[in-house]
C-alpha positions in Angstrom: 0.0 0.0 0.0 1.0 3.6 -0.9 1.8 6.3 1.8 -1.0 9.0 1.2 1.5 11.6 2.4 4.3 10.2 -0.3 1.8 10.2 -3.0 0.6 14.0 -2.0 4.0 15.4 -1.8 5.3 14.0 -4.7 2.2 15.4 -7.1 2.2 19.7 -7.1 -1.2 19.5 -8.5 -3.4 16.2 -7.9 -6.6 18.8 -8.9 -9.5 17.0 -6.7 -9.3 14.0 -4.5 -11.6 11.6 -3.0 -10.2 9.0 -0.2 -12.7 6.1 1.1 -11.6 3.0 3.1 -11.8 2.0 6.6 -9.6 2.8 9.4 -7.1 0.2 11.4 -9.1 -1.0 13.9 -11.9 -1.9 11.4 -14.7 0.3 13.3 -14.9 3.3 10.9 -15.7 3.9 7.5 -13.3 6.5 6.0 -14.1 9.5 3.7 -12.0 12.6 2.6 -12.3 15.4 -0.5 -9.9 17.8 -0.8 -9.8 20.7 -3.7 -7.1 22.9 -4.9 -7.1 25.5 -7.4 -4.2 27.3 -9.5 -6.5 30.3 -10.1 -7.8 33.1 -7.9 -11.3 31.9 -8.4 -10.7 28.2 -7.8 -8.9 29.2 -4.7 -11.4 31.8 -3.4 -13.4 29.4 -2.0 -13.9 27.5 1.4 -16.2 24.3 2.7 -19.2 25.1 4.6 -21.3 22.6 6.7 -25.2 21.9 4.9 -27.0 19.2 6.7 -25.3 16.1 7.1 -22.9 17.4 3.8 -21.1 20.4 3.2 -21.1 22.7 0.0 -18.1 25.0 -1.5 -19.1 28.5 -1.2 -16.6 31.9 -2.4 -14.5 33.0 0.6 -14.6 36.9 -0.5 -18.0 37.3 -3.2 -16.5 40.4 -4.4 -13.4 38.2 -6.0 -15.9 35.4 -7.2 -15.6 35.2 -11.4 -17.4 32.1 -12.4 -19.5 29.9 -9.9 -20.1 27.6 -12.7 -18.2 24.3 -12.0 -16.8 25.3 -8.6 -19.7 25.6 -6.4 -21.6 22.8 -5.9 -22.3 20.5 -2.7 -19.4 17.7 -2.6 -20.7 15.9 -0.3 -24.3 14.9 0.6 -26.2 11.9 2.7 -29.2 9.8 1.1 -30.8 7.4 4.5 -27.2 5.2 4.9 -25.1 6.5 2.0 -23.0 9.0 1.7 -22.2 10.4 -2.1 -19.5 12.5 -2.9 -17.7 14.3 -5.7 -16.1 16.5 -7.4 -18.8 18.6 -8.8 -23.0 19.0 -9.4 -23.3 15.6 -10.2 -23.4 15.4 -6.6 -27.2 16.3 -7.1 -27.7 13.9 -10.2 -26.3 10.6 -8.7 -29.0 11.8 -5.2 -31.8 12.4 -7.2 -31.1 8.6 -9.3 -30.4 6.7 -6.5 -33.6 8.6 -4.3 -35.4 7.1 -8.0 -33.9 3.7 -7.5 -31.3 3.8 -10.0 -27.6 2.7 -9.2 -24.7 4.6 -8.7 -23.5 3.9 -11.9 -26.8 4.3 -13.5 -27.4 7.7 -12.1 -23.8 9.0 -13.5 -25.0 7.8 -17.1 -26.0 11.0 -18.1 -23.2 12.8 -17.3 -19.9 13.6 -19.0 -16.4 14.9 -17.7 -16.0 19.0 -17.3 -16.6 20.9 -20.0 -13.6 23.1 -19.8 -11.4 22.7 -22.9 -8.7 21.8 -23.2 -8.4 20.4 -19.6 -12.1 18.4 -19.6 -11.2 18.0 -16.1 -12.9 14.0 -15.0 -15.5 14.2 -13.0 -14.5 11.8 -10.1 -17.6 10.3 -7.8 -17.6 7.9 -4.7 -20.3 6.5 -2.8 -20.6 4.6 0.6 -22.9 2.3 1.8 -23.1 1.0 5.1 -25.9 -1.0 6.7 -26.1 -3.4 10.0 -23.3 -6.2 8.6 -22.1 -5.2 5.9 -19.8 -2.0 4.5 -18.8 -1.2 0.4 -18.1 1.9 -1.4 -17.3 2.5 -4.6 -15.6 5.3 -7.3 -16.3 6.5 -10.4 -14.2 8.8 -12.9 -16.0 10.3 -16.7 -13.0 11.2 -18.5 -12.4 12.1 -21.8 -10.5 10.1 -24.6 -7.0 11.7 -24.9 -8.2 14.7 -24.3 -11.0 14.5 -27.4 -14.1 16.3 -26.0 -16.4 13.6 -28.9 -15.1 10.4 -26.1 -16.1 9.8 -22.7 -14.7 7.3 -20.9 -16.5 5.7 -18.0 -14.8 3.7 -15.3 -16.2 2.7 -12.0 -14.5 0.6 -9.4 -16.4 -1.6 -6.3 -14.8 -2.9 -3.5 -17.0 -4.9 -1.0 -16.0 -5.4 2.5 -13.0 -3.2 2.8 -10.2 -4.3 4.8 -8.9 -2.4 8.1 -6.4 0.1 7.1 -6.5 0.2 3.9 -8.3 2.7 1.3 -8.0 4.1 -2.2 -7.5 7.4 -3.6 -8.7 9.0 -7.1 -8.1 12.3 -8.1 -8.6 14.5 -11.3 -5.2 14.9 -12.4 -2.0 13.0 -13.3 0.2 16.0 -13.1 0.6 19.9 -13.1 0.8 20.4 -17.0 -1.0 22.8 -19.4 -3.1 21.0 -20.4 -3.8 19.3 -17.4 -3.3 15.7 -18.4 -6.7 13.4 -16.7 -6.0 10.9 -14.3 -5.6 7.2 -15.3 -5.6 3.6 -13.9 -7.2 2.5 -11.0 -7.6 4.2 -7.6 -4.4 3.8 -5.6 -4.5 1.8 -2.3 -3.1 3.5 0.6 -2.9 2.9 3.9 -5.2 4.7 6.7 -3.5 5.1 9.4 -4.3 7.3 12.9 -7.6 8.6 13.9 -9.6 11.7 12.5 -7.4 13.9 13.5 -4.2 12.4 12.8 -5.5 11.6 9.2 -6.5 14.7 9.0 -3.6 16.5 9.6 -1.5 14.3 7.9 -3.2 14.8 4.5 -3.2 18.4 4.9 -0.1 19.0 5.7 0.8 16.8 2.8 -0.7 19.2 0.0 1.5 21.7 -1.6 1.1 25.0 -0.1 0.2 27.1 -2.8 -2.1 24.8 -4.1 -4.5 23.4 -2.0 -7.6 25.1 -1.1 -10.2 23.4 1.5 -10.2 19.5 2.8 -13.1 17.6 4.4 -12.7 14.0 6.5 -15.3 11.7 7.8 -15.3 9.1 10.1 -18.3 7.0 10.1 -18.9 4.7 13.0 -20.1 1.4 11.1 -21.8 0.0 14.5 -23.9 3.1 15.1 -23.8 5.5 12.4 -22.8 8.4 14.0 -19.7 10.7 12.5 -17.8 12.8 13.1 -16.3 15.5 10.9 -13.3 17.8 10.2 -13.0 20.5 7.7 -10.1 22.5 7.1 -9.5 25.6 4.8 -6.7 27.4 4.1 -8.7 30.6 3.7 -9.5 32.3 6.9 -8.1 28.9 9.1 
């Protein structure tokens, strides 16, 4: 398994991230989203709580450019699943599962970022946890080599999650103009330390000028209950 902290300090610009898995001791189901921006507008921005999920929102209006593809709720609960993403299909895999559909049915009608010439993936995870039993999966929507005419749709499942261990997506291979899309499968890593060891330990990880605003989760899979942390870099 990968050191999160290796991975995160040897990659400038991951983009967006999503980490689920379960922690050491097997009690807790894992969840983290971190976004970073290279822009002023990408980085004027902070996570707020909303309900059981949070939402971006600008940290100073007056600087806010363009909402459009980086505001939008990340995270969000539907009865004992938690969805979350990189972006407003957030809203379109809730609506499709409230209907009945599957994750992967609900993401059907959705595409990777229009914004040429990145078309940044849109990465998705979802966790589901009832009385005996714990899975999650990811999704990425990714364009073909960078041809906006191809989407490519990848989703990966992993039942019964071992202690310790988790796996990590996130939008981008590289810093690079263009910014080249991630590829391959999630990497595993290992989850080490309690929330706010985790914590900590991913955000200290991200590159400085970079990131923007992290979220963690831990999910108690007897019970239910959560707690939360939320860290941004503007106004911390």
């Amino acid at each position: 398994m990968d050191k999160i902290e290796q991975l995160l300090q040897e990659n400038t610009y991951p983009g967006r991230g999503i980490i689920l898995g379960r922690s050491k001791d097997g009690s807790q189901a894992v969840v983290v989203y971190f976004i970073m921006g290279r822009s002023e507008n990408s980085r004027n921005r902070i996570f707020v709580e909303d309900g059981q999920g949070i939402r971006t929102q600008a940290f100073d209006p007056s600087k806010m450019t363009d909402p459009s593809l980086i505001i939008y709720a990340p995270v969000r609960v539907l009865g004992n699943k938690l969805i979350v993403t990189n972006g407003d299909q957030t809203d379109t895999i809730y609506r499709g599962m409230d209907r009945q559909l599957t994750f992967e049915q609900s993401l059907r009608e959705r595409t990777f970022e229009p914004d040429a010439p990145n078309y940044t993936p849109r990465i998705s995870g979802i966790v589901h946890i009832e009385a005996d039993t714990f899975n999650y999966a990811l999704s990425i929507l990714k364009s073909s080599q960078g041809n906006p005419d191809s989407c490519q749709r990848f989703t990966f499942a992993y039942e019964n999650p071992l202690p310790g261990e988790g796996r990590f997506i996130h939008t981008y291979e590289r810093d690079a103009d263009p910014l080249p899309s991630y590829s391959g499968e999630p990497k595993t890593i290992e989850v080490e330390g309690d929330l706010d060891v985790f914590t900590e330990k991913i955000w200290s990880s991200l590159n400085e000028e970079n990131k923007v605003s992290l979220f963690v989760r831990f999910i108690d899979l007897q019970t239910g209950s959560s707690r939360t942390r939320i860290i941004n870099k503007n106004g911390r």
